[in-house]
C-alpha positions as CSV (number, residue, x, y, z in Angstrom):
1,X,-32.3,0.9,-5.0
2,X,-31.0,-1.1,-1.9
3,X,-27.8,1.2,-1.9
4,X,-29.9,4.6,-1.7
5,X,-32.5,2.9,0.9
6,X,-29.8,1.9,3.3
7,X,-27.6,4.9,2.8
8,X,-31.1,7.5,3.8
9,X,-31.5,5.5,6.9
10,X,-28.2,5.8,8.0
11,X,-27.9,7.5,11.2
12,X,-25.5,10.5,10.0
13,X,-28.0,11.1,7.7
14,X,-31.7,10.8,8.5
15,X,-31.7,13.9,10.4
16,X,-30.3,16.5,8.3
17,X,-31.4,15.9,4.9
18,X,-32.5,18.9,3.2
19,X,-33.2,18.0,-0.2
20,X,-33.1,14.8,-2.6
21,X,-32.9,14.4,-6.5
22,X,-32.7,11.2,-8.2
23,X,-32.1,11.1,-12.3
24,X,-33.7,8.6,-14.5
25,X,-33.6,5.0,-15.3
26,X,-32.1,5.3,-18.6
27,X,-29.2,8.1,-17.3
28,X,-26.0,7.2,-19.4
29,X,-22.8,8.1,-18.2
30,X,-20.0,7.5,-20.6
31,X,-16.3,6.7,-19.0
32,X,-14.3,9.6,-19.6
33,X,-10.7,9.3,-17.6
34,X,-10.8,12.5,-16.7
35,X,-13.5,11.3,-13.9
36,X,-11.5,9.6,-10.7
37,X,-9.3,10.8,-8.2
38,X,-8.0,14.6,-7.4
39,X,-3.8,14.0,-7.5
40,X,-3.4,17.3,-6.0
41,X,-1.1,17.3,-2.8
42,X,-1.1,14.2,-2.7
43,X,-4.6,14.1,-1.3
44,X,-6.7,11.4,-3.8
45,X,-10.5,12.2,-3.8
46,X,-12.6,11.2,-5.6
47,X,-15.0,14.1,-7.9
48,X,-18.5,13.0,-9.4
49,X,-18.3,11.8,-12.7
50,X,-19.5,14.2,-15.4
51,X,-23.4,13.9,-16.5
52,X,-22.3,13.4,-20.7
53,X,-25.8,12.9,-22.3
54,X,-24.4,13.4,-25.5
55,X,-20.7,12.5,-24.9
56,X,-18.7,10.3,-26.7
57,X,-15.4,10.5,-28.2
58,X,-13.1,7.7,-29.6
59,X,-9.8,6.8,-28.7
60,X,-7.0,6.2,-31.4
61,X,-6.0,2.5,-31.3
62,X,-1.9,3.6,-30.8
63,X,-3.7,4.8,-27.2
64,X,-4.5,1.0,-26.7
65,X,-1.3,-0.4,-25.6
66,X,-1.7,-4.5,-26.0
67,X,-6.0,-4.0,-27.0
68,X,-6.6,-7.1,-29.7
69,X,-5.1,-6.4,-33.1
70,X,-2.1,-4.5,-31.8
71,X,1.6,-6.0,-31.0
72,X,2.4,-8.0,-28.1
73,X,5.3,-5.9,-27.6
74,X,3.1,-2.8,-27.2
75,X,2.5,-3.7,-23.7
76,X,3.6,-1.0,-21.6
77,X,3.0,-0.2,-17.1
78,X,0.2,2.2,-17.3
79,X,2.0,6.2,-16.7
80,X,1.6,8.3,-13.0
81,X,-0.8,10.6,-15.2
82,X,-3.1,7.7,-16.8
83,X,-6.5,9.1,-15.0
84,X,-5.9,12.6,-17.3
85,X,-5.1,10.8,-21.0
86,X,-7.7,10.7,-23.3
87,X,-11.4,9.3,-22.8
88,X,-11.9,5.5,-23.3
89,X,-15.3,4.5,-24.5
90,X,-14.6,1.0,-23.8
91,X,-17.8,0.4,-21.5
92,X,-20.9,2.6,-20.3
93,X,-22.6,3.0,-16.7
94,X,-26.2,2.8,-17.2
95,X,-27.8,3.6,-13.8
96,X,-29.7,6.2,-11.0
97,X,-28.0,9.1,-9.6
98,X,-29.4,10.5,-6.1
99,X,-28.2,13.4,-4.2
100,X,-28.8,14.7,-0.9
101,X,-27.7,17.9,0.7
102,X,-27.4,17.6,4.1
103,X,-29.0,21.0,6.5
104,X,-25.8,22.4,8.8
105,X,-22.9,24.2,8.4
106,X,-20.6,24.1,6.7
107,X,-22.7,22.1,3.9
108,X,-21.8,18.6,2.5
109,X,-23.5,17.1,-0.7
110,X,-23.8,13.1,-0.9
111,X,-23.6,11.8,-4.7
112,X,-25.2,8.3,-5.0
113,X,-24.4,6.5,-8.6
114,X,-25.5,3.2,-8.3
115,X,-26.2,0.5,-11.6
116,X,-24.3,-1.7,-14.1
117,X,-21.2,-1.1,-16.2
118,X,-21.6,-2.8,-18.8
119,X,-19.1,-3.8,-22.0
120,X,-18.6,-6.7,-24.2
121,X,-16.8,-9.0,-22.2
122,X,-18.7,-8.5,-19.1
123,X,-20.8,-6.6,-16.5
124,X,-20.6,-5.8,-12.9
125,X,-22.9,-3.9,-10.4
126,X,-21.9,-0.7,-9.4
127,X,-22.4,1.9,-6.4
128,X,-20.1,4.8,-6.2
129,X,-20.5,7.4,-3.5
130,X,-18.8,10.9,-3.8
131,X,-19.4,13.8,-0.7
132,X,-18.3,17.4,-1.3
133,X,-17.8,20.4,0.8
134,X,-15.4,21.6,3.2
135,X,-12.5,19.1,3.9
136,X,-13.1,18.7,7.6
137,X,-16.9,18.0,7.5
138,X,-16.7,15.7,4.4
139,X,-14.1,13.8,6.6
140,X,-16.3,13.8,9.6
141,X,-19.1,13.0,7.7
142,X,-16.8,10.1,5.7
143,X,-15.9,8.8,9.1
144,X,-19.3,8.3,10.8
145,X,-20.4,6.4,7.2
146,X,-17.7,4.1,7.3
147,X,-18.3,3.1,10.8
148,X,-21.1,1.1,9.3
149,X,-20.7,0.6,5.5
150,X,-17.7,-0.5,3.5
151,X,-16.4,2.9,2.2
152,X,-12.8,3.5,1.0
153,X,-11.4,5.7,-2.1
154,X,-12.0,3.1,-5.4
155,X,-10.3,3.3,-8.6
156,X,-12.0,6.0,-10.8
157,X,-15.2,4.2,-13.1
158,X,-12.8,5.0,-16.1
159,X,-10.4,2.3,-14.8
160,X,-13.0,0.1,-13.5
161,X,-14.7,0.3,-17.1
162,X,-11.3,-0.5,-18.9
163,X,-10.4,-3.2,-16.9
164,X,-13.8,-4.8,-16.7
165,X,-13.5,-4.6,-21.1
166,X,-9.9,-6.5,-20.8
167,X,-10.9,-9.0,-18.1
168,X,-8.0,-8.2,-15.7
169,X,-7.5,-5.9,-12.3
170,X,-7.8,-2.4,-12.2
171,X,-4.2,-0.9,-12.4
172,X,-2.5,1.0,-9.5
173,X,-2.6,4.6,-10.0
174,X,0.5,4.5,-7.3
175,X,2.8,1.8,-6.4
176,X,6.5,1.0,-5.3
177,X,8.5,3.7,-4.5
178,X,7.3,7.6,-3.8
179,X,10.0,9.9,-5.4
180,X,9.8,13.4,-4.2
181,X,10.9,16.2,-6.4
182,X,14.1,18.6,-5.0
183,X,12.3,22.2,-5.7
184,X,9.6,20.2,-2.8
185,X,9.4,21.7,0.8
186,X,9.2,19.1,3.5
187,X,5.5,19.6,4.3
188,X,4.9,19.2,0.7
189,X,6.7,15.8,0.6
190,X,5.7,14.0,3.4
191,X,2.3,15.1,2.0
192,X,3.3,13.2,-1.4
193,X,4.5,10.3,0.5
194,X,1.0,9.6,2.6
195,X,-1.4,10.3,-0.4
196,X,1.0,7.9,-2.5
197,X,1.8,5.0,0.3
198,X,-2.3,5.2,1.0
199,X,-3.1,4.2,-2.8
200,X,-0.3,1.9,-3.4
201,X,-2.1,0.2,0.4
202,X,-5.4,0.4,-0.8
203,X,-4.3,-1.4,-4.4
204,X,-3.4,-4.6,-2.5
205,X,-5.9,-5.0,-0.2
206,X,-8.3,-7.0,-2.7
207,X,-5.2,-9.3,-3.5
208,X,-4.9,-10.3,0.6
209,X,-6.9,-13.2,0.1
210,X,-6.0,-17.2,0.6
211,X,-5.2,-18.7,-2.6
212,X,-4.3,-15.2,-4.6
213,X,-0.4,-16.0,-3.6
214,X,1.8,-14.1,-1.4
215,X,2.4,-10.5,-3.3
216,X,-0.6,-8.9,-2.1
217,X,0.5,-9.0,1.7
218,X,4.3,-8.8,0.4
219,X,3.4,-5.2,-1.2
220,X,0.7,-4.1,1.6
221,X,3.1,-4.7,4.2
222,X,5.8,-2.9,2.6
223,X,3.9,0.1,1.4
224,X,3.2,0.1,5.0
225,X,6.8,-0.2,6.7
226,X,7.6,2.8,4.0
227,X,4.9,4.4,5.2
228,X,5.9,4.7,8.9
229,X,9.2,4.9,8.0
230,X,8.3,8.2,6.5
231,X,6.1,9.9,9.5
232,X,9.9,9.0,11.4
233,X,11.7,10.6,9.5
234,X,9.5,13.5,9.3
235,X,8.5,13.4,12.8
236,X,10.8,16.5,13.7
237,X,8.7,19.1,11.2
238,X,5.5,17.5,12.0
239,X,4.6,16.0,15.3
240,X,1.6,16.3,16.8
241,X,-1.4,14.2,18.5
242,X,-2.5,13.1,15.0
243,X,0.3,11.6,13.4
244,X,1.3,9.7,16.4
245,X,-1.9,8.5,16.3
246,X,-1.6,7.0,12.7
247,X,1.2,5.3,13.7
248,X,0.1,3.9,16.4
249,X,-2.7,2.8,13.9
250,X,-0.3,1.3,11.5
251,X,1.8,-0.6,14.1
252,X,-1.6,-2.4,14.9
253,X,-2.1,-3.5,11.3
254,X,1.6,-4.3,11.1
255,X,0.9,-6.8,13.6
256,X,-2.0,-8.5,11.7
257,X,-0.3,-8.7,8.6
258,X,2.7,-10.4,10.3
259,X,1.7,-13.6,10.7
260,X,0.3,-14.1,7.0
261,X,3.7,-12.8,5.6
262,X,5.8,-15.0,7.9
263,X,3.9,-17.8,7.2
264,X,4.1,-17.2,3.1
265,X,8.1,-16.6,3.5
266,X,8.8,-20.3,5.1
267,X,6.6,-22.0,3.1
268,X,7.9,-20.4,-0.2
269,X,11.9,-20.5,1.3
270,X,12.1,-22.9,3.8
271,X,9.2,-25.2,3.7
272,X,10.0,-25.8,-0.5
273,X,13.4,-26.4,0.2
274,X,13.2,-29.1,2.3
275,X,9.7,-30.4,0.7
276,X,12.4,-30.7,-2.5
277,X,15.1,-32.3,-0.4
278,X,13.2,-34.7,1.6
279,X,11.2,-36.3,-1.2
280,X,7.7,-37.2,-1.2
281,X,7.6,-38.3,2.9
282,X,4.6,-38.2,4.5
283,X,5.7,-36.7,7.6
284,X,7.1,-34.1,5.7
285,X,3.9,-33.5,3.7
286,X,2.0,-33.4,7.2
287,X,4.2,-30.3,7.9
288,X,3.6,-28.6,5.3
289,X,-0.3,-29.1,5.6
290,X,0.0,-27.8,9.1
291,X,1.9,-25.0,8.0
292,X,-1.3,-24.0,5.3
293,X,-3.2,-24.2,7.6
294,X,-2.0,-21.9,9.9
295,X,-1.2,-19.5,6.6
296,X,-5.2,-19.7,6.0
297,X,-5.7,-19.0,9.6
298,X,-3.8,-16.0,9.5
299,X,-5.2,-14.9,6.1
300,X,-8.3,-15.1,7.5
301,X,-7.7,-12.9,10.6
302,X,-6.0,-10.3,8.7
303,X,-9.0,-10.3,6.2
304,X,-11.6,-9.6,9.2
305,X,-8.9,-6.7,9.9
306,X,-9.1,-5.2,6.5
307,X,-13.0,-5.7,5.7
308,X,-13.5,-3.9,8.8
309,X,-14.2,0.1,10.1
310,X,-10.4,0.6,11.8
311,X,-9.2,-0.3,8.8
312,X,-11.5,2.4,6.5
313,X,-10.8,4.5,10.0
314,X,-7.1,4.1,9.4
315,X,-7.4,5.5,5.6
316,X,-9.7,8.1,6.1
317,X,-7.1,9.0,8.8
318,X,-4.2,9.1,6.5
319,X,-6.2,11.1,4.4
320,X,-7.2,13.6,7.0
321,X,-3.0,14.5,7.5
322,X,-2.6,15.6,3.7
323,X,-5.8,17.4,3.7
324,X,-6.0,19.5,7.1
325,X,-2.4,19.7,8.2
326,X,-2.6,19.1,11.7
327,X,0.8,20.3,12.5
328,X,-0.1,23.5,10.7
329,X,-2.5,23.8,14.2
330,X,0.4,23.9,16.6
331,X,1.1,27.5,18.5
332,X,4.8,27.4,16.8
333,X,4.6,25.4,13.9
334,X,8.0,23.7,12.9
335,X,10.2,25.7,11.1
336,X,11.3,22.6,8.8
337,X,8.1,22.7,7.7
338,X,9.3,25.0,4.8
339,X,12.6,24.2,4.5
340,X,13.5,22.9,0.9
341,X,13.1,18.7,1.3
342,X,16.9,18.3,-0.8
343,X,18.4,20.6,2.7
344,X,16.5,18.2,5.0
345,X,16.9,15.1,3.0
346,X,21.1,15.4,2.5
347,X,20.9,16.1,6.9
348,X,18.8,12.8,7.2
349,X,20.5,10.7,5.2
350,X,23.8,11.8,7.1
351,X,22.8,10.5,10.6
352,X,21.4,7.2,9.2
353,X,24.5,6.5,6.9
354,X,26.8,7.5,10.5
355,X,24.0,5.3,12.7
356,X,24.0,2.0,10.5
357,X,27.8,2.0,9.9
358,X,28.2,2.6,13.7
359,X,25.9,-1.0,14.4
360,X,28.3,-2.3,11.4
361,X,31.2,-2.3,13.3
362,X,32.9,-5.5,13.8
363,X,30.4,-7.2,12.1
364,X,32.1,-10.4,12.4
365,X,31.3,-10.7,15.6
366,X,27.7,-9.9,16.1
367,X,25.5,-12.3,17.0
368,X,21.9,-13.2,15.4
369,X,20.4,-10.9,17.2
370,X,22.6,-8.0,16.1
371,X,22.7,-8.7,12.8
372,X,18.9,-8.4,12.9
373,X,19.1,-5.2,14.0
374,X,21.6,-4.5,11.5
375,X,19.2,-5.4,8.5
376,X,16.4,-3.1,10.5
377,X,19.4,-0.1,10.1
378,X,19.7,-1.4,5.7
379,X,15.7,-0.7,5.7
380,X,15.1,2.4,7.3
381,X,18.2,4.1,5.6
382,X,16.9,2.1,2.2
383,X,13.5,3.8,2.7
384,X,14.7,7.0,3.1
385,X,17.7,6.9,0.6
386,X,14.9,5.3,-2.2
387,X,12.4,8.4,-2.1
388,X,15.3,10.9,-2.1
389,X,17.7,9.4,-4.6
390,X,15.9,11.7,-7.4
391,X,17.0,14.8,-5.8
392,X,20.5,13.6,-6.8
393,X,20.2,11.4,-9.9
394,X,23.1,9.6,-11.6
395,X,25.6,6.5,-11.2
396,X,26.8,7.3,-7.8
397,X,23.0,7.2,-6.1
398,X,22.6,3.8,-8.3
399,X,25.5,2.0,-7.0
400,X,24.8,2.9,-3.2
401,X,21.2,1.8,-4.0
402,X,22.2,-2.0,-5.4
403,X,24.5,-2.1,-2.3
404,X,22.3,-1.1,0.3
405,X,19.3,-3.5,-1.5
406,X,21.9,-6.3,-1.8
407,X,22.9,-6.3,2.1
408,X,19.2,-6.2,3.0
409,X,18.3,-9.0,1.6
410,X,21.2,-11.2,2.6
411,X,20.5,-9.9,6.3
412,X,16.8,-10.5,5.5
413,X,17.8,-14.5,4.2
414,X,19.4,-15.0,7.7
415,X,16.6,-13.2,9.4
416,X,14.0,-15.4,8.0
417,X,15.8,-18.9,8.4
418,X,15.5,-17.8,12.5
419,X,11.8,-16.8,12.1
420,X,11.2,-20.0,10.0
421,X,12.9,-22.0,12.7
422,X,10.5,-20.6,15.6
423,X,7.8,-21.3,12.9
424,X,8.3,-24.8,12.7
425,X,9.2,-25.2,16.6
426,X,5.2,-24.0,16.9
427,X,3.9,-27.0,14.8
428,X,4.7,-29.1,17.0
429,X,1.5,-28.7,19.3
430,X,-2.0,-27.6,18.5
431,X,-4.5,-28.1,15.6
432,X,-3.4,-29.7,13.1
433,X,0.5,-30.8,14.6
434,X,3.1,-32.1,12.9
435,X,5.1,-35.5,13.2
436,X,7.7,-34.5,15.6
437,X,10.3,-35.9,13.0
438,X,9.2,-33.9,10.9
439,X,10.1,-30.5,13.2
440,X,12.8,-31.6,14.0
441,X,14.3,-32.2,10.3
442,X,13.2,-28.8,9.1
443,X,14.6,-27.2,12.5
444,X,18.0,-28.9,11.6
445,X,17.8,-28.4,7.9
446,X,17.2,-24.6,8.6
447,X,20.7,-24.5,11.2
448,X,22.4,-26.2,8.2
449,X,21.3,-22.9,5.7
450,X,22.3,-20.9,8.3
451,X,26.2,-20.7,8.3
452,X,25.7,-20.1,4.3
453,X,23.7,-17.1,4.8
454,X,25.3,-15.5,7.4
455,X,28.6,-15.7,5.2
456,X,26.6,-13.9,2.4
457,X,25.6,-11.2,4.4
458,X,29.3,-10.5,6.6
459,X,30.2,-10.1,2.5
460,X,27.6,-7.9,1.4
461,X,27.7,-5.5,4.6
462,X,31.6,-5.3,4.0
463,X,30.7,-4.1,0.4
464,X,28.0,-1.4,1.4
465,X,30.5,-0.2,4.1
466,X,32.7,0.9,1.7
467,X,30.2,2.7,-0.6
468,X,30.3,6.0,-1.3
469,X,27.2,8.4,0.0
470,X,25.5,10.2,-2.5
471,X,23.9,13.2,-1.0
472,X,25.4,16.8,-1.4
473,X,26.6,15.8,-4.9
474,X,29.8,12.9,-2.9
């Protein structure tokens, strides 16, 4: 098949292939969950699905949350631990399976499944490629493929085949927030945090598309801010070249995925507003078309970024720090390495809590500028506080939590108001412009918000200032 053809000639390939097996036509492989994605460390590979000639098993309906003939109410968010619950016959992969072993050492074996899955509602083509063997050649190996072809870890077939029988999205095997666990050591955590932060990335790239709404670059971008929140946090237990690296990686797609969120944010805050307020004028209308198009125009750019190799690069990078420990390479690794993440945690929250109350200080009389900064100080010590809250459950962490989350966002209103304004400003000129009136209405309309929100947020800082921190049991 075109998959196996392409994939033998590839370069990384044609010249140390030591053996080949392809199964037949008629090979059945039934969807078992149990197939998908090692959880392990936080590292997600994917292991070859098992060869069931004469497996099948059936699934009680009350394991079929919302299937036809069961309650509405029944619906339920799909558990941390779905990919290990009981097999779902809900759709079969009929297909060919071809294997090579590649000559060299250490050895790496290349899985090719390629076919149709196939159940009621629909079908869909399918090629899933799974390499095993050492960590650091399957990586190396991983690496050199995706310069070329569009590899990235996929939902397990088991997903793919239950959502392809229900007609909706695979589900996220991680999203939102990573919680660590207090009896975790700080290499252990941060490891948690990358292999979670990578999946709940991965999940929203198909939804970064024009027309699918703005949540897909809302989550990516903040899976990703989390993300290098956390490798700053860390830093101390485990710089090295390879981490910095990443980041520098990340800041790059931060950049991208800028302009797509920026433009989604006025056109959902300000741009509605004053399409409500102004009426149906045309000059207002032409604004707003300018403004979509320079939304599609960013979409578009940051789609070229995420259909290409940097971005599998940046992944397969990620995935490289849970798996080989770089920092573990150092002459003297860090000593925080093994230190109990609740001890480092409690010390880290301290010098962000002192930090961001420090840049709260006379709040009143901060400017625009230093309010921004001020809502930078909410998110880091939000980012931090969210994974770590666990360690110290109860109404205290709660409280701090809503009060941290509820300054944010009112700094975040007043922050976006000033991006939407330079926005608009850039309409102006260029392909397609808008009416000058038009600019200069929303640039107004957007000063005349702006005493309202900066009034909300003096008012929310001054209740987060006097919360009380939760860490070390306060």
């Amino acid at each position: 098949m075109a998959a196996a053809r392409r994939l033998a000639r590839h370069p990384a390939l044609a010249s140390r292939r030591e053996g080949r097996a392809r199964g037949g036509a008629e090979d059945i492989i039934w969807l078992d969950s149990a197939d998908g994605l090692l959880a392990a460390r936080g590292l997600l590979l994917e292991r070859p699905a098992r060869r069931a000639e004469a497996f099948r098993r059936t699934l009680p309906a009350e394991h079929l949350p919302g299937w036809p003939g069961q309650p509405a109410e029944t619906e339920a968010e799909p558990p941390d631990d779905w990919a290990a619950t009981t097999p779902v016959p809900l759709a079969a992969f009929t297909g060919r399976r071809t294997s090579w072993r590649l000559a060299g050492e250490p050895p790496v074996t290349l899985d090719l499944v390629q076919g149709r899955l196939r159940a009621v509602a629909d079908e869909q083509a399918v090629a899933r490629l799974t390499l095993s063997g050492p960590p650091a050649a399957v990586l190396t190996l991983a690496r050199a493929l995706a310069a070329d072809l569009a590899l990235l870890p996929a939902p397990p077939l088991a997903e793919l085949g239950r959502a392809l029988a229900r007609q909706e999205a695979p589900r996220p095997r991680r999203r939102g927030i990573p919680a660590l666990p207090a009896d975790a050591n700080v290499e252990q955590a941060m490891q948690a945090v990358i292999g979670h932060l990578l999946e709940a990335m991965l999940h929203q790239v198909p939804r970064c598309v024009p027309g699918a709404g703005p949540e897909g670059v809302h989550q990516l971008r903040v899976a990703l801010r989390r993300l290098r929140s956390a490798l700053r946090n860390f830093r101390p237990a485990i710089r090295c070249a390879e981490v910095d690296g990443f980041d520098k990686e990340l800041a790059l797609l931060a950049r991208r995925l800028g302009p797509a969120r920026d433009w989604d944010v006025f056109l959902g805050g300000l741009g509605a507003a004053l399409v409500a307020a102004a009426g149906p004028d045309k000059r207002c209308a032409q604004l707003i078309k300018a403004a979509e198009a320079r939304r599609d125009a960013a979409y578009a750019a940051l789609r070229q970024v995420l259909d290409g190799p940097g971005f599998r690069h940046l992944v397969l990078d990620g995935i490289a720090l849970v798996a080989l420990r770089p920092w573990r390479q150092a002459e003297s690794p860090a000593p925080l390495l093994d230190e109990p993440v609740a001890e480092f945690g409690a010390s880290l929250l301290d010098k962000r809590w002192h930090r961001l109350r420090t840049q709260g200080e006379a709040a009143e009389t901060l400017d625009a500028e230093a309010l921004h900064e001020l809502r930078l100080g909410c998110k880091r010590l939000r980012y931090a506080a969210e994974s770590l809250a666990p360690i110290w459950p109860g109404r205290a962490a709660r409280r701090f939590l809503r009060r941290l989350s509820a300054a944010q966002e009112a700094l975040g209103q007043a922050n976006d108001l000033s991006v939407a304004r330079a926005l608009v400003a850039g309409l102006a000129s260029g392909t397609p412009a808008a009416a000058p009136w038009a600019v200069g209405l929303a640039e107004g309309f957007a000063l005349g918000r702006a005493g309202g929100t900066r009034a909300q947020a003096l008012e929310a800082w001054a209740k987060l200032r006097d919360a009380k921190a939760f860490w070390h049991g306060a």
